[in-house]
C-alpha positions as CSV (number, residue, x, y, z in Angstrom):
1,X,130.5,162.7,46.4
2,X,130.0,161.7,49.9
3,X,128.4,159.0,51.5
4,X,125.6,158.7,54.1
5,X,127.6,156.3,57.3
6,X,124.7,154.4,59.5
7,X,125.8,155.8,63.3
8,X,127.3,153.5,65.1
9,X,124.7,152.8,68.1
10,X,127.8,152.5,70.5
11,X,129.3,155.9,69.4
12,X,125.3,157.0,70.1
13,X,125.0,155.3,73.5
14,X,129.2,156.1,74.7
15,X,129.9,153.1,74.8
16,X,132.8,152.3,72.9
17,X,135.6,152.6,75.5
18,X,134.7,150.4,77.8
19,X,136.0,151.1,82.0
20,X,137.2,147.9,83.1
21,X,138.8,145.3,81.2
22,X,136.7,142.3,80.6
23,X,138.3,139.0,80.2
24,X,137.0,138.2,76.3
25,X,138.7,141.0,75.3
26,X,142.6,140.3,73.4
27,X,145.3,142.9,74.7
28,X,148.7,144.2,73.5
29,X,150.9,146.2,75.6
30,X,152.6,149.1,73.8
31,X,155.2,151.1,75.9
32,X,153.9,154.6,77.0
33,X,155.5,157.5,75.4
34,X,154.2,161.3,75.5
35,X,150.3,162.2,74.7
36,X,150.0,157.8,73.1
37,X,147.2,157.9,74.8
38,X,145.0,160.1,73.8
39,X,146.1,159.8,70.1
40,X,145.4,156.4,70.3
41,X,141.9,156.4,71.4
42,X,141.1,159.0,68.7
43,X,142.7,156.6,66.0
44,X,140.2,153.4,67.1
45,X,137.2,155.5,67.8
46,X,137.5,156.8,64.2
47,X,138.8,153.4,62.3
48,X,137.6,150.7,64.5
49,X,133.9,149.6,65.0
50,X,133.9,147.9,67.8
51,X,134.0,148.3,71.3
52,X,137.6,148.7,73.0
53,X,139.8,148.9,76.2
54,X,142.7,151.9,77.1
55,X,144.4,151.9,80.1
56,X,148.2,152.9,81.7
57,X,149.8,149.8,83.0
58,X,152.5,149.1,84.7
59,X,154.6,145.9,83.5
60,X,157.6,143.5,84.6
61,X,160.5,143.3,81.5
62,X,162.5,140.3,80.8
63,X,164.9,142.0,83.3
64,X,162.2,142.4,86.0
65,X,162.5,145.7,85.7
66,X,159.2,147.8,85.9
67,X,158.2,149.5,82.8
68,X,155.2,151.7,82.1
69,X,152.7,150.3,79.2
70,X,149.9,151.1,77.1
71,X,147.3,148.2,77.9
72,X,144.9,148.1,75.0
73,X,142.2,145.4,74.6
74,X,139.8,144.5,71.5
75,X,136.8,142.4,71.3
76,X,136.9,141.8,68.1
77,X,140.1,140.0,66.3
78,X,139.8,141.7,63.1
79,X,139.8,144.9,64.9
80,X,143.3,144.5,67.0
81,X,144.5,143.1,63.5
82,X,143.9,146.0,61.7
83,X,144.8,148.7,64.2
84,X,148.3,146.7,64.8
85,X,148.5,146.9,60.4
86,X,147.2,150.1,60.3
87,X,147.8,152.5,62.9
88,X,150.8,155.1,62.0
89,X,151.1,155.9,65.5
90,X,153.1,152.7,65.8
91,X,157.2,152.4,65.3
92,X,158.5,149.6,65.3
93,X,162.3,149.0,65.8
């Protein structure tokens, strides 16, 4: 049986994925690997409710070497805790 979903009036409006990174967001870096990016936005847009911020990065490493990163940014908590939980487009070591 399915169930009716209320739209989500950001989804409506495009508003989800937000341009510039606003400073009440929390942000992870995730190194960049092939196509991450796109994959990634499709996995919030379709488990997260809230809005969200995407962006290529580049980063210093302990070495202070330059490395390229995946800067993304939540404003809600329980949203970045459940795509860090949840998301199998993650491997960790």
């Amino acid at each position: 049986m399915l169930h009716k979903k209320e739209p989500n009036p950001l989804n409506v409006f495009n508003l989800r994925q937000v341009k510039s990174a606003p400073p009440h967001f929390d942000y992870i870096n995730i190194p960049l690997t092939y196509n991450l990016e796109t994959s990634l936005a499709k996995w919030i847009k379709k488990n997260c409710k809230h809005r969200f911020y995407l962006s290529r990065n580049v980063v210093l490493d302990q070495q202070r070497k330059t490395i390229n990163v995946l800067t993304i940014g939540f404003e809600e908590n329980k949203d970045m805790s459940y795509f860090m939980l949840a998301c199998p487009h993650l491997k960790y070591n």
